[in-house]
ZABA-201440 format. One record per residue: residue in one letter; z, x, y of N, C-alpha, C in turn; residue number from 1. Coordinates in Angstrom, 2 decimals, decimal comma. Each point is the difference from the previous one (the first is absolute). Example, Ala and Ser with C-alpha at 12.3 -4.5 7.8 and 13.67 -1.06 7.14 Angstrom:
<mitis>
a	7,80	13,19	-5,69	0,00	-0,89	1,19	0,00	0,90	1,20	1
s	-0,72	-0,35	1,05	0,06	0,82	1,19	0,73	-0,77	1,09	2
</mitis>
This chain:
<mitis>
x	0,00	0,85	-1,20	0,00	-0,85	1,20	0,00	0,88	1,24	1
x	-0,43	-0,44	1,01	-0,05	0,54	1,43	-1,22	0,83	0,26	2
x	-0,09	1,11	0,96	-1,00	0,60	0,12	-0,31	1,18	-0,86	3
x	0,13	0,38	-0,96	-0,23	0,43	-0,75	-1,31	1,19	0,01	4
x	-0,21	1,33	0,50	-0,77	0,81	-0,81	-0,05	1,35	-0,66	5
x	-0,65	-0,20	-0,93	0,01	0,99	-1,40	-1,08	1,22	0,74	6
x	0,72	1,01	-0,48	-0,45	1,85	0,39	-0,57	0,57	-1,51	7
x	-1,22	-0,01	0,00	-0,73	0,57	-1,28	0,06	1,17	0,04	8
x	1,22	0,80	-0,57	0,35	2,12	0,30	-1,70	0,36	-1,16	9
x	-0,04	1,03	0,65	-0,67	1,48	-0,55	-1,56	-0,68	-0,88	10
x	-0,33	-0,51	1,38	-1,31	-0,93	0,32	-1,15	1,17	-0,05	11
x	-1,03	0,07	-0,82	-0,92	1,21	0,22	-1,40	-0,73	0,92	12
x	-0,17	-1,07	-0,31	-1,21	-0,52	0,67	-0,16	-1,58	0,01	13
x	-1,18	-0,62	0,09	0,13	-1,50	0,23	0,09	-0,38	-1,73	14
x	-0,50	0,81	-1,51	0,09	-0,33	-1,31	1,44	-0,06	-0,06	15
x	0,83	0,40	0,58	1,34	0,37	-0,41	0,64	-1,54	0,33	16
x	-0,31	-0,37	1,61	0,53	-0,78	0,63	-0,66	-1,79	-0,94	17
x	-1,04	0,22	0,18	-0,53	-0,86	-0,94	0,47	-0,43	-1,47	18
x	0,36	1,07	-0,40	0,44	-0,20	-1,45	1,53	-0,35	0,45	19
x	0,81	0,14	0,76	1,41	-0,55	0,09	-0,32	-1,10	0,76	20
x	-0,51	-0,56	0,56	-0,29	-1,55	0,43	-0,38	-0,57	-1,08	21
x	-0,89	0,31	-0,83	-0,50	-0,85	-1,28	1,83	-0,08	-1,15	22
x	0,50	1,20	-0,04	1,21	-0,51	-0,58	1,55	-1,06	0,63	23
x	-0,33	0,36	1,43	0,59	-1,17	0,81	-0,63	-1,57	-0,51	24
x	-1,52	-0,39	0,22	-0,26	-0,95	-1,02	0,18	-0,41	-0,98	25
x	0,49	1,00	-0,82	0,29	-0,52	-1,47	1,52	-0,47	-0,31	26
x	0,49	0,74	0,70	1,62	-0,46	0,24	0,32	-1,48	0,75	27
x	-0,74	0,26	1,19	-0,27	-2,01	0,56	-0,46	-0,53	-1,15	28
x	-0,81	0,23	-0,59	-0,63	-1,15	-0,98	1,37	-0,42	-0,88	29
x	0,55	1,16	-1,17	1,01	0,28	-0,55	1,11	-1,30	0,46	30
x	0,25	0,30	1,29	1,01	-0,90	1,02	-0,56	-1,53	-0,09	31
x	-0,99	-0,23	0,49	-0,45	-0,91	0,30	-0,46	-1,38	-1,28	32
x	-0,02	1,22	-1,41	0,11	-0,71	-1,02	1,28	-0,24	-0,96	33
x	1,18	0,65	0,99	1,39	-0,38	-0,44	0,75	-1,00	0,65	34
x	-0,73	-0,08	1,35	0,21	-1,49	0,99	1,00	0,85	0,56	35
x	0,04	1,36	0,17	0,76	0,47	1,24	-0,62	0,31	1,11	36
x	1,10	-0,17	1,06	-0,98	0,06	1,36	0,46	1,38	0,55	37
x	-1,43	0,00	1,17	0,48	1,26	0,77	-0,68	0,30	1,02	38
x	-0,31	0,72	1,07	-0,51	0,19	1,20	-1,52	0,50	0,06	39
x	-0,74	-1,15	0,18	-1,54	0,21	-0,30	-0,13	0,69	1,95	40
x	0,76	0,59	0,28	-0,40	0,49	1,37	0,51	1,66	-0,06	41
x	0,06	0,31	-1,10	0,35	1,34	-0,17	-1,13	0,93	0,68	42
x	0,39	1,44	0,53	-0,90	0,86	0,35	0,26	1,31	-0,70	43
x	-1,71	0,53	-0,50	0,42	1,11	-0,41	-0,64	1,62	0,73	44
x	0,46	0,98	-0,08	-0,48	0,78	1,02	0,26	1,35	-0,93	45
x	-0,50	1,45	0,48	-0,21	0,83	-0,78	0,72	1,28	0,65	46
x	0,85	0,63	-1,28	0,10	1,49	0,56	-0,74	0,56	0,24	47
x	-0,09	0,85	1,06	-1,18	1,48	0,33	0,82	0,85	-0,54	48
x	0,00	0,26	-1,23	0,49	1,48	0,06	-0,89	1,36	-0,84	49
x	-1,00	-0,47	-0,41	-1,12	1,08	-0,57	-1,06	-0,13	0,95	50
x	-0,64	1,21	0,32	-0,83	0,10	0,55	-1,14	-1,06	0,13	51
x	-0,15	-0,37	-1,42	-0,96	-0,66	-0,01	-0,09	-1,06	0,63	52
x	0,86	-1,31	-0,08	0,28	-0,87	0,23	0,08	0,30	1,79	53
x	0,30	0,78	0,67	-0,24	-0,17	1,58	-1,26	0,44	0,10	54
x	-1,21	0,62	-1,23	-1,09	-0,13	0,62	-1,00	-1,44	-0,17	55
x	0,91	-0,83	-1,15	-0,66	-0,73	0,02	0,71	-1,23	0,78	56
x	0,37	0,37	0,48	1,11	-1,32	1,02	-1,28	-1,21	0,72	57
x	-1,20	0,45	0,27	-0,68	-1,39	0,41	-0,31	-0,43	-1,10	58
x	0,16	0,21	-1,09	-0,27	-0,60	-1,62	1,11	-0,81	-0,21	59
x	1,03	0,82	-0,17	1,25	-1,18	-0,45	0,11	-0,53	1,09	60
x	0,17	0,01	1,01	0,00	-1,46	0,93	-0,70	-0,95	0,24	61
x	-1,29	0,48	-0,58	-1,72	-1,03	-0,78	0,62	-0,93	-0,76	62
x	0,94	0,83	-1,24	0,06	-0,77	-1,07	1,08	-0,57	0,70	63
x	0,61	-0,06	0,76	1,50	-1,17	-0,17	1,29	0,52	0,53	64
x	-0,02	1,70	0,20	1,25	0,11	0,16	1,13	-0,27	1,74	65
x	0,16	-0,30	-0,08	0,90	-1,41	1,11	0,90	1,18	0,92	66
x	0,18	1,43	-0,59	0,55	0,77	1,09	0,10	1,51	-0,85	67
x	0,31	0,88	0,51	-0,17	1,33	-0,22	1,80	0,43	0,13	68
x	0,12	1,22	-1,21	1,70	0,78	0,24	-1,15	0,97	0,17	69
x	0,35	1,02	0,62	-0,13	1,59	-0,10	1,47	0,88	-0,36	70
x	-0,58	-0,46	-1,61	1,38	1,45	0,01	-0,07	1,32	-0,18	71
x	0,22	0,26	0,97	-0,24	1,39	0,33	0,08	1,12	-0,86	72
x	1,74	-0,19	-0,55	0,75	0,81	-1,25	-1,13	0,56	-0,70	73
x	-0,41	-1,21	-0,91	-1,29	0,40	-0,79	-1,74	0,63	0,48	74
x	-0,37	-0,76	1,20	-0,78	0,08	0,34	-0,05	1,53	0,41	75
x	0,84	0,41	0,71	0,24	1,86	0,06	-0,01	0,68	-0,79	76
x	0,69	-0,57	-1,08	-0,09	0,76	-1,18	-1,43	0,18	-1,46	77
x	-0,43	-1,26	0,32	-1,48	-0,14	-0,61	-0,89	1,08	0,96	78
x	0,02	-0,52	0,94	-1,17	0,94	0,96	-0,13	1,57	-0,33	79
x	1,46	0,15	0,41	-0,01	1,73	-0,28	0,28	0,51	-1,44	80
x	0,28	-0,92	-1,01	0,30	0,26	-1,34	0,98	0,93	-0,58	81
x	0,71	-0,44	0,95	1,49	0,46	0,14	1,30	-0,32	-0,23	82
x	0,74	0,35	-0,91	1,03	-0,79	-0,57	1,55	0,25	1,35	83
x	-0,13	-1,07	0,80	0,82	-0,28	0,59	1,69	0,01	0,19	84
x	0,23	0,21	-1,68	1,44	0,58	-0,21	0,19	1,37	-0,18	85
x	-0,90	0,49	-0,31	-0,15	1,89	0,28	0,16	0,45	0,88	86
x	1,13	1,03	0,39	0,61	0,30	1,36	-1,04	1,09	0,06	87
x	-0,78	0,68	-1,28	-1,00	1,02	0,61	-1,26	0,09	0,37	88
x	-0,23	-1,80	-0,12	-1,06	-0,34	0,30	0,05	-1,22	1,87	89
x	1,18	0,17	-0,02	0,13	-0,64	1,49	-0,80	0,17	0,82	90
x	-1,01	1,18	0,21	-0,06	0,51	1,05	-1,77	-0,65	0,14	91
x	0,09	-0,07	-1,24	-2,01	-1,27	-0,37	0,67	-1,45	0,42	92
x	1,11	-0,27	0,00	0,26	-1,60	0,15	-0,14	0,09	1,87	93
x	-0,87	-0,66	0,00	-0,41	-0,48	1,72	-0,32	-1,21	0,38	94
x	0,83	-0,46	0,30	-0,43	-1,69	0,71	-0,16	-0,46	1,14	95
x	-0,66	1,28	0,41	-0,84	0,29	1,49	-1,57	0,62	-0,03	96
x	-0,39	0,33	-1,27	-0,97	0,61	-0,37	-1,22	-0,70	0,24	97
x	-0,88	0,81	0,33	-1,55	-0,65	0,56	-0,28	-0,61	-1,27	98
x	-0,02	0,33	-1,17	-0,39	-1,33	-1,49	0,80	-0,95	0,59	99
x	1,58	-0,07	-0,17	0,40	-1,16	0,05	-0,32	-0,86	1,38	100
x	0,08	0,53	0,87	-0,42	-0,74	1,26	-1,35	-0,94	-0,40	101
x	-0,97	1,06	-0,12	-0,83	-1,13	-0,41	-0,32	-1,25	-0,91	102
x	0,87	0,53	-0,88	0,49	-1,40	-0,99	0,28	-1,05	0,52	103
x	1,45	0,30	0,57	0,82	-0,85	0,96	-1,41	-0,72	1,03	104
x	-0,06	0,73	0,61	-1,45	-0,39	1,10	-0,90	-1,39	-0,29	105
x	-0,29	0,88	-1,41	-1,36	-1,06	-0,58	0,84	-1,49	-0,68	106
x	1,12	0,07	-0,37	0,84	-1,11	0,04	0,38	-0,72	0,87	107
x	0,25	0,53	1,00	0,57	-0,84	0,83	-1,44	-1,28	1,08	108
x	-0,75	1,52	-0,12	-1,15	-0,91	0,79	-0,72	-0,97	-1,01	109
x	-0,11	0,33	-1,70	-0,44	-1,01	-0,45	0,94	-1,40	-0,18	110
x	1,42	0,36	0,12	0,84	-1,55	0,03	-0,62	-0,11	1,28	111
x	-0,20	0,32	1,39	-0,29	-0,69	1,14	-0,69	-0,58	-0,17	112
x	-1,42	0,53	-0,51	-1,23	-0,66	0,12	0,31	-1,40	-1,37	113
x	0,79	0,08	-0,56	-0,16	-1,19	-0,95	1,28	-1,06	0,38	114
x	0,32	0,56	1,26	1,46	-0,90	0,60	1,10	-0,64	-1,04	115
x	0,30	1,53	-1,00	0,92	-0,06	-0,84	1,29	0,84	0,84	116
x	0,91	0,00	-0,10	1,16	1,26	0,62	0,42	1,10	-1,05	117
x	0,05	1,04	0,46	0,30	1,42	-0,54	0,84	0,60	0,03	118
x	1,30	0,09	-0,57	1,06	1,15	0,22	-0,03	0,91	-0,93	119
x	0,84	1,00	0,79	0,26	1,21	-0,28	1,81	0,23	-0,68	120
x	0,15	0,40	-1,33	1,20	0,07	-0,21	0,10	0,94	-1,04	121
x	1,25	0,91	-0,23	0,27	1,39	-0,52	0,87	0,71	1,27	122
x	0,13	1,26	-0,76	0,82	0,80	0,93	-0,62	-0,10	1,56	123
x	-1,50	0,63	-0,25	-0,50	0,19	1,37	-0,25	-1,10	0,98	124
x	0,21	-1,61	-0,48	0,17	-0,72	1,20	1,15	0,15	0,59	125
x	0,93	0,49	-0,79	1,31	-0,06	0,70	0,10	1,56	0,87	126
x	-0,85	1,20	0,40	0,07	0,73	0,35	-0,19	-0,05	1,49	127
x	0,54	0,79	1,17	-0,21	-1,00	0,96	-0,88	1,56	0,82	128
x	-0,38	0,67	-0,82	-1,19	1,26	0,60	-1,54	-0,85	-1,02	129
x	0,31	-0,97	-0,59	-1,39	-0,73	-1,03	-0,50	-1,01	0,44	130
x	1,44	-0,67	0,34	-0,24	-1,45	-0,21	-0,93	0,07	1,39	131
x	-0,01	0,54	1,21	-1,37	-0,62	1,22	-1,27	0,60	-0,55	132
x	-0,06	0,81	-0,59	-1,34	0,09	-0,62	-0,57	-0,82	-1,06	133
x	0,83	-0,78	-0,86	-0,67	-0,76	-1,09	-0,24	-1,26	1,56	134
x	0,37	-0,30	1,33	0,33	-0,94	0,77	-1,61	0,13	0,63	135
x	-0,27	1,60	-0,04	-1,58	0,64	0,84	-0,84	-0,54	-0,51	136
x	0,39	-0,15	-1,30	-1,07	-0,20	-1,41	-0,44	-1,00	-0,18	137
x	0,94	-1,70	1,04	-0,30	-0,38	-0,50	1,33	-1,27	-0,82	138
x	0,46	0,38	-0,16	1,20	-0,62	-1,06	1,13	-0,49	1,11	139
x	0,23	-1,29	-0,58	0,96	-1,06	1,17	0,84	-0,63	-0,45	140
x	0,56	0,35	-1,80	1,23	-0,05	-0,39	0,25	1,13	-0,93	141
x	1,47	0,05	0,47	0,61	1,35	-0,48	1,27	-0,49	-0,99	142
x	-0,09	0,56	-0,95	1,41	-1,09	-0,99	0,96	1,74	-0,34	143
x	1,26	-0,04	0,33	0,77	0,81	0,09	1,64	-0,55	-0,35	144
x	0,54	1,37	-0,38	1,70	-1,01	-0,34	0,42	0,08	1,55	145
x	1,55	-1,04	-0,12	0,16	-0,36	1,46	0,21	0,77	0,83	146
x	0,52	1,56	-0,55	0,50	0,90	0,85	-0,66	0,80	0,59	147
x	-1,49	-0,35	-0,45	-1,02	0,98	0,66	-0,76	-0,27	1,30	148
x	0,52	-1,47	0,17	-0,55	-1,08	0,56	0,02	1,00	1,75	149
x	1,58	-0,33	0,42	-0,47	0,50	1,35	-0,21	1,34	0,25	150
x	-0,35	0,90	-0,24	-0,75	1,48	0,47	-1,04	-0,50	-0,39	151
x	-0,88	-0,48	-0,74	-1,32	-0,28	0,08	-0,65	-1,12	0,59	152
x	0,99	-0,94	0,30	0,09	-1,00	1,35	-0,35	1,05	1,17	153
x	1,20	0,73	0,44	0,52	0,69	1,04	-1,96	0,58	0,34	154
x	0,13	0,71	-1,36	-2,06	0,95	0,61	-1,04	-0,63	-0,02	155
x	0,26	-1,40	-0,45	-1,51	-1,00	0,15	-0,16	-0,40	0,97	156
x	1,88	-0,63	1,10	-0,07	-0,13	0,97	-0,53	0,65	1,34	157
x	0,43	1,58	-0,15	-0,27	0,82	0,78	-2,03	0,45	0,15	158
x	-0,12	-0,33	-0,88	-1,81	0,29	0,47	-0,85	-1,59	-0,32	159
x	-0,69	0,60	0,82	-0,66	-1,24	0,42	-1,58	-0,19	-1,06	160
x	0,29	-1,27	-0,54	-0,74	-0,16	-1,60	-1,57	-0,10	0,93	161
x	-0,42	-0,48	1,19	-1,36	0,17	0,83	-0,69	1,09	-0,55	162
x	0,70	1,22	0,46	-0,35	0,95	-0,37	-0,16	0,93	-1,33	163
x	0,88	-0,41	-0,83	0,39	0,03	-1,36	-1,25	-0,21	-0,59	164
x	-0,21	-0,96	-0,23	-1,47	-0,96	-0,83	-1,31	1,42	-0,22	165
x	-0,14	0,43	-0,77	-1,07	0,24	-0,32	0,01	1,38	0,40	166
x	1,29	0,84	0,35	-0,24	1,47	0,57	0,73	1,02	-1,14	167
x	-0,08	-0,16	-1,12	1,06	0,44	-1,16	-1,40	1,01	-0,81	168
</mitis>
């Protein structure tokens, strides 16, 4: 019941997204032939977190998908193929990096153009030297725990998003 929407994680392309909507169908059916009810207004929307899937972001939003996560965590770590818990490999984990930017980029402008919404969530939205650049890029929700909230309030406030747009 209520507003209800479902996040399809570690989404590679629109076959991926497709094939978990077709099993969302089968489960309504399932329901629907047990005479239980349930929220035919559900939305479903897709992790970005492999490369792939933010290049194909005007695809899955073709097929259906209702809003975009960018999680970063992974998405940094796919890009550079870098295992992210390796303290000796830290120094490849970049979530400022010209690959990932453009990921981020080509996501965000393809939710625009399909007037789906896009956030950004993982460590680096909550970073407050990141978070106005995923903002340059492009990206107009940021999902963070609560404590990260005002210093990255504090630096979104301080520059002016006019100028921001499109200079990253």
């Amino acid at each position: 019941k209520g507003p209800l929407q479902v996040m399809f994680p570690m989404v590679g392309g629109p076959k991926d997204f497709k094939l978990a909507l077709r099993q969302v169908e089968q489960a309504k059916a399932k329901l629907r032939m047990r005479g239980l009810p349930f929220d035919e207004g559900l939305r479903f929307g897709c992790m970005v977190e492999v490369p792939g899937a933010a290049l194909a972001a005007p695809e899955l939003a073709a097929a259906g998908s209702a809003f975009f996560s960018i999680g970063t965590n992974d998405l940094v770590q796919y890009t550079h193929a870098v295992d992210r818990m390796d303290p000796k490999l830290a120094f490849y984990y970049d979530p400022a990096s010209l690959a990932v930017q453009r990921l981020i980029r080509m996501t965000a402008e393809a939710g625009r153009q399909a007037g789906i919404p896009v956030c950004v969530c993982g460590r680096a939205a909550a970073d407050p030297d990141i978070a106005p650049l995923y903002v340059k890029l492009g990206v107009r929700c940021l999902s963070m725990a609560s404590q990260s909230i005002p210093e990255v309030k504090e630096r979104l406030l301080a520059a002016d998003l006019s100028q921001m747009e499109g200079t990253a």
